[in-house]
C-alpha positions in Angstrom: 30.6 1.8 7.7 27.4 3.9 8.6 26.1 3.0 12.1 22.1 2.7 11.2 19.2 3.1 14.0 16.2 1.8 13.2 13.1 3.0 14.3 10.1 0.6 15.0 12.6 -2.4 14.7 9.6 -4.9 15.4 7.1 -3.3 13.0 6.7 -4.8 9.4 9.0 -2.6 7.8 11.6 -2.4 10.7 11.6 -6.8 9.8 12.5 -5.9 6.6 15.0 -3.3 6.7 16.5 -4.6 9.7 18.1 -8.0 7.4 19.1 -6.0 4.4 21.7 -3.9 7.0 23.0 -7.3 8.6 23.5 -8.5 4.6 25.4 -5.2 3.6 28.7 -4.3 3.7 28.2 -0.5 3.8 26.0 -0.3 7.0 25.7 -1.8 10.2 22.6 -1.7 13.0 23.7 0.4 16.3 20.6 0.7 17.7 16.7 -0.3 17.4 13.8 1.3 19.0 10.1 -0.6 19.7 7.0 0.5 21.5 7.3 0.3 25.7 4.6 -2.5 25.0 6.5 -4.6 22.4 7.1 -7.9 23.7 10.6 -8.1 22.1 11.9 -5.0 24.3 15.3 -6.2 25.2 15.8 -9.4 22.6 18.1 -9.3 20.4 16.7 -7.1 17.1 18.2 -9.5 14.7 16.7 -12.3 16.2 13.5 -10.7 16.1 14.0 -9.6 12.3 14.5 -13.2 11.3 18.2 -12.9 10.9 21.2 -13.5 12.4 22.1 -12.3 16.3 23.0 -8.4 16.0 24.2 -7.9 19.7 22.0 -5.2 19.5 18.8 -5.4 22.1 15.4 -3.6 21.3 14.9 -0.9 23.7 11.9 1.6 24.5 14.4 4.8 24.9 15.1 6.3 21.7 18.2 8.4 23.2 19.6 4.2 23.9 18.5 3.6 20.0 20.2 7.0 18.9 23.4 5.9 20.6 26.6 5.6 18.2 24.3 6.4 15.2 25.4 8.4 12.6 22.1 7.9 10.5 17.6 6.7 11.9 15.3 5.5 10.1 11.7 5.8 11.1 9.0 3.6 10.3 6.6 4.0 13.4 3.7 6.1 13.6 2.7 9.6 13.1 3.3 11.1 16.6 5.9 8.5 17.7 7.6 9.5 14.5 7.9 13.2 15.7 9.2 12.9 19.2 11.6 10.3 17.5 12.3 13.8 15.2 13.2 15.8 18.0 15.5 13.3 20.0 17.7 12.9 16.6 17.6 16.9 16.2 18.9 16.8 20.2 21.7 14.5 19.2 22.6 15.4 15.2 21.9 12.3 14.0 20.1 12.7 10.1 16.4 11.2 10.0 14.4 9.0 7.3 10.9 9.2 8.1 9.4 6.3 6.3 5.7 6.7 8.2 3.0 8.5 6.9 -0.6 9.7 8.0 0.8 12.7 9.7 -1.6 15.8 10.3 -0.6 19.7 9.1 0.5 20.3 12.7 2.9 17.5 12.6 4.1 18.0 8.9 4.8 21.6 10.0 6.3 20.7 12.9 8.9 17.9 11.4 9.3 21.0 9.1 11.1 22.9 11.4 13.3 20.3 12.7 14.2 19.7 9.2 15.7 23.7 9.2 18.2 22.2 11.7 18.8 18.9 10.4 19.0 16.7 7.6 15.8 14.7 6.9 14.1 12.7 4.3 10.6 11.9 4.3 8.6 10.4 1.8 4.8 9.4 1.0 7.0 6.4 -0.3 10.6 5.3 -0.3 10.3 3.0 -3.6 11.9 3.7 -6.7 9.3 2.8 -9.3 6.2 4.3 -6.9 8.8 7.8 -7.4 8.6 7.2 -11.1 5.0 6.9 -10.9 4.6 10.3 -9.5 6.8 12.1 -12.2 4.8 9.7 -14.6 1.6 11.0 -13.2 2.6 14.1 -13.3 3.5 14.6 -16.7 0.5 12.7 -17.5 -1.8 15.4 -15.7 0.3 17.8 -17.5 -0.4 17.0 -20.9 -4.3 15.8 -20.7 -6.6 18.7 -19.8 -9.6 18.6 -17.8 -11.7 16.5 -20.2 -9.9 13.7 -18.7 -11.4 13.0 -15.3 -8.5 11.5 -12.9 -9.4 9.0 -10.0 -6.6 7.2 -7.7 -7.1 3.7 -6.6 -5.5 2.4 -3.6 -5.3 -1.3 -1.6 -3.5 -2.0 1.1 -3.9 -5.1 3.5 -6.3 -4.7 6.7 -4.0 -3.5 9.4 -3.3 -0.2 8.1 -5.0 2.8 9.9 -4.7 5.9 7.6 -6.7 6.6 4.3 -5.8 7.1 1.7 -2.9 5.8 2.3 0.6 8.7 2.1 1.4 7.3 -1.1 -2.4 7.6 -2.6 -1.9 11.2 -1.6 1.3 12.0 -3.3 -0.5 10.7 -6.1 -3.1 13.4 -5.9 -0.1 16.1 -5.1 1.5 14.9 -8.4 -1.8 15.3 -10.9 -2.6 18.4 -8.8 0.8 20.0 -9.5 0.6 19.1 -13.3 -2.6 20.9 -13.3 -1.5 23.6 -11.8 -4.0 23.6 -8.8 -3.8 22.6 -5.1 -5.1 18.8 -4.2 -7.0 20.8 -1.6 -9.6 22.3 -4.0 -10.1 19.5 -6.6 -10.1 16.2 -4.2 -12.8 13.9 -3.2 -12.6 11.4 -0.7 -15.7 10.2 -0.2 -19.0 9.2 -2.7 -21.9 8.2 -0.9 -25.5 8.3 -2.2 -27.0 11.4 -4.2 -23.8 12.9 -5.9 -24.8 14.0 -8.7 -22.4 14.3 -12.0 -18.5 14.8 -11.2 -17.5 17.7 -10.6 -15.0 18.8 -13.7 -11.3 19.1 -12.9 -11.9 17.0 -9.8 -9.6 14.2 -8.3 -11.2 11.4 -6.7 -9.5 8.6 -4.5 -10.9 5.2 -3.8 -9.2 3.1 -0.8 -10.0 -0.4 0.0 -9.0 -2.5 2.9 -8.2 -6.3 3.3 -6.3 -9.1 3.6 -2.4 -8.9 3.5 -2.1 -6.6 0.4 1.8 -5.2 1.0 0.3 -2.0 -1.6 -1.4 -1.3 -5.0 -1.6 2.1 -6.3 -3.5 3.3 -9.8 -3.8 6.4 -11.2 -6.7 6.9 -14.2 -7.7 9.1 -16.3 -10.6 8.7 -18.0 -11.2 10.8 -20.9 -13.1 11.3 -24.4 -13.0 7.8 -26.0 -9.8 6.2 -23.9 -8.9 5.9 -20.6 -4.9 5.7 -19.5 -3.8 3.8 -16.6 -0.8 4.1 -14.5 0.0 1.4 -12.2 2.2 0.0 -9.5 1.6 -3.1 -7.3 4.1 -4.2 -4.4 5.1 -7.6 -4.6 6.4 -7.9 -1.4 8.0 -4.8 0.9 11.5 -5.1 -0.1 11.5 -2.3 -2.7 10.4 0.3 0.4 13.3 -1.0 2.3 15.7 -0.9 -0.3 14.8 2.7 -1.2 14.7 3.9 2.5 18.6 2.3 2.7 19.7 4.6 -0.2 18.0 7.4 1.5 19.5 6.7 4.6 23.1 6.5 2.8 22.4 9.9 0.6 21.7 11.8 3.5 24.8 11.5 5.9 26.6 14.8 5.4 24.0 16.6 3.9 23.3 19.7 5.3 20.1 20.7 7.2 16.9 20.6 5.4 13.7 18.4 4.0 14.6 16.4 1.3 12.6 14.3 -0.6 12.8 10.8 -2.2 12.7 13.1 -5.5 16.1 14.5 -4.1 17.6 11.1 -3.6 16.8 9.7 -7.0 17.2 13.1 -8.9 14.1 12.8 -10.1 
C-alpha cells in the first residue's frame, strides 16, 4: 500500500484524484495540502472530494501533508508547486508535478531538485494527449516545411496560463521532429498587419471560456491537404488516472526528471 500526499487537495484536479485513491486497493491518502486561504483547511479531504470520510484533514503545512508519505502529487500552482518541491526533497518523498505555467527560473530550479530526487513532471499526465505528442512528432517528422503547422488550444475560463503546458509540448514535439528549437519558429500572437507566414513557423491559437476540461489540435496545412491531430477531454479523469500511474512508477526510482514519456515508454 503506497501512502499518497496530494497536493492542492481542494483544487479541480486534487477532487478528482483524491476519489480514485479512496477506490483503489494499491494506494491510500496520508496527507492533503490546500492554500492557507482554503476554506476546507482542516475538513476532512474526502469529504471535500465528494467521497467517503478519509480521517485525513486538509492542512496549509506541507511538512503535516508530507507526513507518512512515501509518494506527492502536485497539482497547485507554479511557485507553490516549487516550494512543495523542496519540502519533499527535505523529506525523500518522490514528486508528481501535475501543474504547469512554470517560468525558465523555476523549470531550472525543479531541475535541480530532480538531481536529488525522483520526480515526474509533465505538460500532461494523460495517456492519449502522450500519444499525441509522439504522433505529432512523427508527423512533423515526415512533412517538410511546405506544411505550415498551427496548434489549437481551449480550455474553460478559469485557467491563467497561455498556451496552456500541454499546447506547448505540442510545439516542443513538431519542433523536435523538425529538428529546430520552439524558441525560433513560434508565434504566439497575430494581431493586425502580419503580413504572409513566416515559413517553417509554428503558430498557437488559445481560447478561453466556459467549463472546457481541454481540447488540443495540432494542423498542418500543406499543398492541397491539411492533416489534423486531435484530442478533446471529456471530463478530467484521464489526467488523474495518468498522474496515479506516475505516482506508482516512480516509488523506488532513483533521483532524476522523468517524464510521462518514461512512464508510458513511449
Amino acid at each position: 500500500m503506497l501512502n499518497v500526499a496530494m497536493f492542492g487537495a481542494s483544487g479541480r484536479m486534487g477532487r478528482t484524484i483524491i476519489p480514485l485513491v479512496v477506490a483503489s486497493t494499491d494506494l491510500r491518502l496520508s496527507g492533503a495540502m490546500a492554500a492557507a486561504e482554503d476554506a476546507h483547511i482542516g475538513h476532512d479531504a474526502g469529504v471535500v472530494a465528494g467521497t467517503a470520510p478519509v480521517a485525513v484533514s486538509l492542512t496549509s503545512d506541507p511538512g503535516q501533508a508530507l507526513e507518512g508519505a512515501d509518494v506527492a502529487i502536485d497539482f497547485t500552482l507554479p511557485a507553490a508547486s516549487l516550494e512543495h518541491a523542496r519540502h519533499c526533497l527535505m523529506r525523500k518523498v518522490p514528486l508528481v508535478i501535475g501543474t504547469t505555467g512554470h517560468d525558465e527560473q523555476a523549470r531550472a530550479d525543479i531541475a535541480r531538485i530532480a538531481e536529488s530526487l525522483p520526480m515526474v513532471m509533465a505538460p500532461n499526465m494523460s495517456l492519449g494527449v502522450n500519444l499525441l505528442f509522439k504522433l505529432a512528432e512523427l508527423g512533423a517528422r515526415a512533412l517538410d516545411a511546405e506544411y505550415d503547422i498551427e496548434i489549437f488550444e481551449a480550455h474553460h475560463r478559469h485557467k491563467v496560463d497561455a498556451p496552456s503546458g500541454t499546447a506547448l509540448g505540442l510545439g516542443h514535439a513538431v519542433a523536435r521532429g523538425r529538428g529546430v528549437a520552439l524558441e525560433q519558429v513560434a508565434e504566439y500572437s497575430r494581431h493586425g498587419a502580419t503580413g504572409p507566414r513566416r515559413k517553417g513557423a509554428v503558430g498557437f491559437s488559445v481560447m478561453r471560456g466556459g467549463e472546457i476540461v481541454g481540447d488540443h489540435r495540432v494542423f498542418f496545412a500543406g499543398p492541397g491537404e491539411q492533416i489534423e491531430l486531435a484530442h478533446h477531454a471529456q471530463d478530467r479523469s484521464g489526467f488523474a488516472r495518468g498522474a496515479l500511474a506516475a505516482a506508482r512508477w516512480l516509488v523506488g526510482r532513483p533521483p532524476g526528471l522523468y517524464s510521462m514519456m518514461d512512464v508510458l515508454g513511449l
